[in-house]
C-alpha positions as CSV (number, residue, x, y, z in Angstrom):
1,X,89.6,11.5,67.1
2,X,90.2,14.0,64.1
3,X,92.1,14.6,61.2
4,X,93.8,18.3,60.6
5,X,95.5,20.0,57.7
6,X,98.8,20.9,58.5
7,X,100.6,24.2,57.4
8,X,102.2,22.3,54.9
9,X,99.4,21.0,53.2
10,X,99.7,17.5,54.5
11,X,96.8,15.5,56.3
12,X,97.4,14.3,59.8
13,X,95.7,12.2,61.8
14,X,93.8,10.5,63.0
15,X,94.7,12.2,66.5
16,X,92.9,12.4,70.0
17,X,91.2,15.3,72.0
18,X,94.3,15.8,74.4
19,X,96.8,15.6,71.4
20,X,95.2,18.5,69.5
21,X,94.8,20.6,72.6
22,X,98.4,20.4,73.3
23,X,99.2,21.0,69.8
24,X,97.0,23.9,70.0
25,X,98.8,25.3,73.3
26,X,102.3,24.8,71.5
27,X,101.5,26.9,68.5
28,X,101.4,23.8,66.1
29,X,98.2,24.6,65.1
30,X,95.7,27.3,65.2
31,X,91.8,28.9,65.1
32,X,92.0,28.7,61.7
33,X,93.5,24.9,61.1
34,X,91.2,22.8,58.8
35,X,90.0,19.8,61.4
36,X,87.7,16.9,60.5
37,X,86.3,14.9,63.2
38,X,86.0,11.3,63.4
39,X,82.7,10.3,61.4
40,X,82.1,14.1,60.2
41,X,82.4,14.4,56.2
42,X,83.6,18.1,55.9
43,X,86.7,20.3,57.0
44,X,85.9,23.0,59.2
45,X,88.1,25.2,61.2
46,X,89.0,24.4,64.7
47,X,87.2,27.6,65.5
48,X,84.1,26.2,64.9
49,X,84.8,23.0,67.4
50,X,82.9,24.4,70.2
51,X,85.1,21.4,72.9
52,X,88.3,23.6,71.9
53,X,86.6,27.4,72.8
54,X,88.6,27.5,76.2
55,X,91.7,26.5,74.8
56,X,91.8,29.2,71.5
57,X,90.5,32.3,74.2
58,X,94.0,32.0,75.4
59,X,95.8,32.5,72.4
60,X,96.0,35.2,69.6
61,X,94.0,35.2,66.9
62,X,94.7,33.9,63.8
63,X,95.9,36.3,60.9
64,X,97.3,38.6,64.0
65,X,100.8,38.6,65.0
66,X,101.7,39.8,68.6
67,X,102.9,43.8,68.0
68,X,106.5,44.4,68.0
69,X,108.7,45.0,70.8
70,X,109.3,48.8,70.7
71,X,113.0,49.5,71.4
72,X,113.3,53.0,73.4
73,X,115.6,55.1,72.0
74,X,116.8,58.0,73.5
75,X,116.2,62.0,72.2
76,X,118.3,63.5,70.1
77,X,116.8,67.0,71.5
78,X,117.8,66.2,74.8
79,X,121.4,64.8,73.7
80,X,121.4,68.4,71.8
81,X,120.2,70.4,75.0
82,X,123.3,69.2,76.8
83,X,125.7,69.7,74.1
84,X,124.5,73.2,73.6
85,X,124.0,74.1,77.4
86,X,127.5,72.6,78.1
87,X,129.0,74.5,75.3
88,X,127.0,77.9,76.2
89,X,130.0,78.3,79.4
90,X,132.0,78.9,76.7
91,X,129.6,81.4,74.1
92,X,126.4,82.3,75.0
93,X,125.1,81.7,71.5
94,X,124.3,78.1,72.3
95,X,122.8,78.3,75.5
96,X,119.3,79.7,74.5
97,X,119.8,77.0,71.8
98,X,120.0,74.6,74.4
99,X,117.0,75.7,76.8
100,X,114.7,75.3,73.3
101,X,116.0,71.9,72.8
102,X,115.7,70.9,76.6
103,X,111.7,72.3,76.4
104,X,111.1,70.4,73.2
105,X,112.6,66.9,74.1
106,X,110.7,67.3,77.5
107,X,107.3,67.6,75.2
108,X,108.3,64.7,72.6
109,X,109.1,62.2,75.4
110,X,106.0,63.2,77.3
111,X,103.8,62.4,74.0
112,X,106.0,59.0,72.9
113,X,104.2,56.6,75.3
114,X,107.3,55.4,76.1
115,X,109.2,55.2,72.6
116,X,111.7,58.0,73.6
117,X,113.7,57.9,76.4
118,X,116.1,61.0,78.1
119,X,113.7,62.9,80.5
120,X,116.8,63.4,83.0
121,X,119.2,64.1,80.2
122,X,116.7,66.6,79.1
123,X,116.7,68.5,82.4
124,X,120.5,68.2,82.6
125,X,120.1,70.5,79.6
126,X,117.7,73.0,80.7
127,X,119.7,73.6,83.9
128,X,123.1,74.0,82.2
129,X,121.6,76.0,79.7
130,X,119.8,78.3,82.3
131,X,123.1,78.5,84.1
132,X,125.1,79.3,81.4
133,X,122.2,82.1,80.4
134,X,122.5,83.0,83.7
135,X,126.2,83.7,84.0
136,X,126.6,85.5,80.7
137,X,124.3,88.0,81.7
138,X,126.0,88.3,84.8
139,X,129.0,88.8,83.0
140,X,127.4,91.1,80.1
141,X,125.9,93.8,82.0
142,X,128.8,95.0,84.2
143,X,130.6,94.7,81.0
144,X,127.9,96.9,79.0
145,X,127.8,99.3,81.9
146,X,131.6,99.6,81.9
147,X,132.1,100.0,78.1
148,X,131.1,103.5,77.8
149,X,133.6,104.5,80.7
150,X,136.2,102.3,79.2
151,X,135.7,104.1,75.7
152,X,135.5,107.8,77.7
153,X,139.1,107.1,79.3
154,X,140.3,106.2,75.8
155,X,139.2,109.4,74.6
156,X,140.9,111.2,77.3
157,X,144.1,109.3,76.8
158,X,143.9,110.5,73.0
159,X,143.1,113.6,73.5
160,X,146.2,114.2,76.2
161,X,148.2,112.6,73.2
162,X,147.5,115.3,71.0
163,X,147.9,117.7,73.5
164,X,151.8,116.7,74.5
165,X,152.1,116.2,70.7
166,X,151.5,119.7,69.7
167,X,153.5,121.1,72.7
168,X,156.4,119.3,71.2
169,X,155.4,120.7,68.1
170,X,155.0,124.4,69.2
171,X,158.5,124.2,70.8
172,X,160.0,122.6,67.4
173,X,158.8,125.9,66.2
174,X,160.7,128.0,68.6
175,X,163.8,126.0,68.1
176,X,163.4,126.6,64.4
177,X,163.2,130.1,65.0
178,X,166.4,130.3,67.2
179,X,167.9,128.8,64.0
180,X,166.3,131.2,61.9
181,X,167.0,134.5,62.9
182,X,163.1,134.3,65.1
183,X,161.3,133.6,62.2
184,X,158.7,130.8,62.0
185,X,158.7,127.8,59.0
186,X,156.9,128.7,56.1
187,X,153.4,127.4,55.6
188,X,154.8,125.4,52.5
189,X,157.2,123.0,53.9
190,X,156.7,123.9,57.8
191,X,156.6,120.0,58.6
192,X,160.2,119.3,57.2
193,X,161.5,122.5,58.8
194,X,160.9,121.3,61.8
195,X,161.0,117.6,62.3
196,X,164.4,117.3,63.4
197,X,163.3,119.4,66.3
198,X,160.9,117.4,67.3
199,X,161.1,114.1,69.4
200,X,159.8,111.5,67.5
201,X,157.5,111.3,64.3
202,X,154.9,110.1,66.3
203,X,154.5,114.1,67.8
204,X,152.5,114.7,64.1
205,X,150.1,112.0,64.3
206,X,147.0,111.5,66.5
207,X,146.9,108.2,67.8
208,X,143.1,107.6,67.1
209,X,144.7,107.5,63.2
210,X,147.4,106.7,63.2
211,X,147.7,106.1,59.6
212,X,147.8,110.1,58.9
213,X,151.5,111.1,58.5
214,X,150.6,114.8,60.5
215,X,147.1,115.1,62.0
216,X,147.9,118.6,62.8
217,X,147.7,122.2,60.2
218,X,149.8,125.3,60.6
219,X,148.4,129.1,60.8
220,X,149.0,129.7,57.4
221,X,149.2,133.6,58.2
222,X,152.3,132.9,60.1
223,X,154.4,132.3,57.5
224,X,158.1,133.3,58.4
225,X,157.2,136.1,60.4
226,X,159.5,136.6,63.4
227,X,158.1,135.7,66.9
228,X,157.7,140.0,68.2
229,X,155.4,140.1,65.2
230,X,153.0,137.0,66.4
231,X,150.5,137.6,69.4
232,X,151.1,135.1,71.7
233,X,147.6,134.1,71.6
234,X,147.4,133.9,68.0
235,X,146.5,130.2,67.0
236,X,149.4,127.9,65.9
237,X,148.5,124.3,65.2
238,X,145.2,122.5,64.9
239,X,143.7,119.4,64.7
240,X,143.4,118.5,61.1
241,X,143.6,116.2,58.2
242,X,144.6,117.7,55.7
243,X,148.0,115.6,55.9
244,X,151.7,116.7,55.7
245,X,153.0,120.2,55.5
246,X,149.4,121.3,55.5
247,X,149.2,124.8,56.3
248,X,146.0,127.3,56.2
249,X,142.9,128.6,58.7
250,X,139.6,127.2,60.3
251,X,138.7,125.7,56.8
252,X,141.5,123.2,57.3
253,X,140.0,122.0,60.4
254,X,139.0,119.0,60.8
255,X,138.4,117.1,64.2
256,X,140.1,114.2,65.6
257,X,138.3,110.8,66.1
258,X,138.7,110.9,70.2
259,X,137.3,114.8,69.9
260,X,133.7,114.5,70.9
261,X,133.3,118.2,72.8
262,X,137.0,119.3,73.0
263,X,139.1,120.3,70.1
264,X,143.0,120.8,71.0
265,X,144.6,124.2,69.9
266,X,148.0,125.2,70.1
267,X,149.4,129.0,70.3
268,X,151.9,131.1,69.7
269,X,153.3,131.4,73.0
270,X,153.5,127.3,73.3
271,X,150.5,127.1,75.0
272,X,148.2,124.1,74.3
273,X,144.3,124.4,75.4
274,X,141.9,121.7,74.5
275,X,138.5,124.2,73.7
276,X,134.7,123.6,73.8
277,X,133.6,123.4,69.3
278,X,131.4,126.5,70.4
279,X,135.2,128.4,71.1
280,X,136.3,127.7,67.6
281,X,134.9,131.0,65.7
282,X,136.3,133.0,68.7
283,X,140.1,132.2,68.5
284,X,142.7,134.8,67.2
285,X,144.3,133.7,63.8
286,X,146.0,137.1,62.7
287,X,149.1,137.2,64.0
């Protein structure tokens, strides 16, 4: 028979062998419960009972609580490496993003013993991110390869602008000088002579800036000199900047944005070339 100390402090007993073990297998009481055996004079722990050795193997030790139930949770990388690899279809600024992510919730979860969870998710994200890469480059490079072709055909188009422009220019000029007894504007004001001549206002711009009233400058030694008195190859208009009514020679000129290795001239006779730069210093300017 024996006598134990309860968790509460109280003294209980006197109960038998079998009692004590099945308290002992229900939790009631533990290694470390004071127990005093019938005819013994001290308390000792049960620990030290050597008839209940079997019975305290089989449960935890005192003072040691069974470790917590770890709740997986699932990675916020890998729920990042789909988001990003889902949303790099649309720019291709996430989808590296997304690849990184993928890779690094791949090495967490490895190394969590089971704490994180989201191995598959994490692979969903490394494939739609590789896709997506993928794809953008696909779609990149013909682009990159097609810009500089785009940009050359937009050049061209400017440049034929200019050239229609100054034709209708040069024959504003000749319907001025019908008007005018065959004399050309004058280099001060030769922009408002002739600008009801001329289609539309648009004919005095460029249309790679299109902000400059007249991208264009007159041969400033034509000034009101009748049409017999010009050399028909003797320059007319030019690609400047100098703005409206500007009128002077090669120290006006000033080429067009779309003028990378041609320069568009206009001549007496109405004649529009476009010229290599190197031409420039070669062209006719007295009349």
């Amino acid at each position: 028979m024996y006598k134990i100390i309860g968790a509460d402090g109280k003294e209980y007993g006197p109960i038998s062998t079998a009692q004590l073990r099945q308290w002992l297998n229900e939790g009631r009481v533990n290694s470390q419960t004071k127990v005093q055996p019938e005819g013994a004079a001290d308390w000792q722990p049960l620990s030290a009972l050597p008839e209940f050795t079997a019975e305290l193997g089989k449960t935890s030790p005192v003072g040691m609580a069974p470790p917590p139930r770890v709740v997986p949770q699932s990675s916020g990388y890998a729920i990042g490496s789909v988001v990003c690899g889902a949303l790099g279809f649309l720019t291709c600024l996430t989808a590296p993003v997304g690849l990184v992510l993928g890779l690094m919730a791949k090495s967490r979860i490895r190394q969590s013993q089971g704490a994180l969870t989201g191995s598959s998710m994490a692979t969903t994200g490394i494939v739609l991110s590789a896709v997506a890469m993928v794809l953008t480059l696909l779609l990149i490079i013909p682009v990159a390869l097609l810009l500089p072709a785009l940009s050359k055909a937009k050049e061209r188009a400017q440049s034929i602008s200019c050239v229609n422009n100054v034709k209708q220019l040069g024959l504003a000029v000749k319907i001025y000088a019908v008007d005018n007894e065959a004399r050309f504007p004058s280099a001060t004001n030769w922009c408002d002579a002739i600008q009801n001549g001329v289609g539309s206002p648009r004919a005095f711009q460029c249309a790679s800036d299109s902000n400059l009233r007249c991208a264009f400058a007159y041969n400033q030694k034509l000034d009101g000199l009748k049409e017999d008195e010009i050399n028909p190859q003797t320059v007319l208009f030019f690609e400047s900047s100098a703005g409206w009514n500007a009128a002077g020679g090669p120290e006006l000129f000033n080429a067009h944005k779309h003028s990378r290795t041609r320069i568009v001239v206009g001549f007496a006779d109405g004649s529009v070339r476009q010229l290599p730069r190197a031409e420039l210093d070669t062209l006719r300017w007295e009349p």
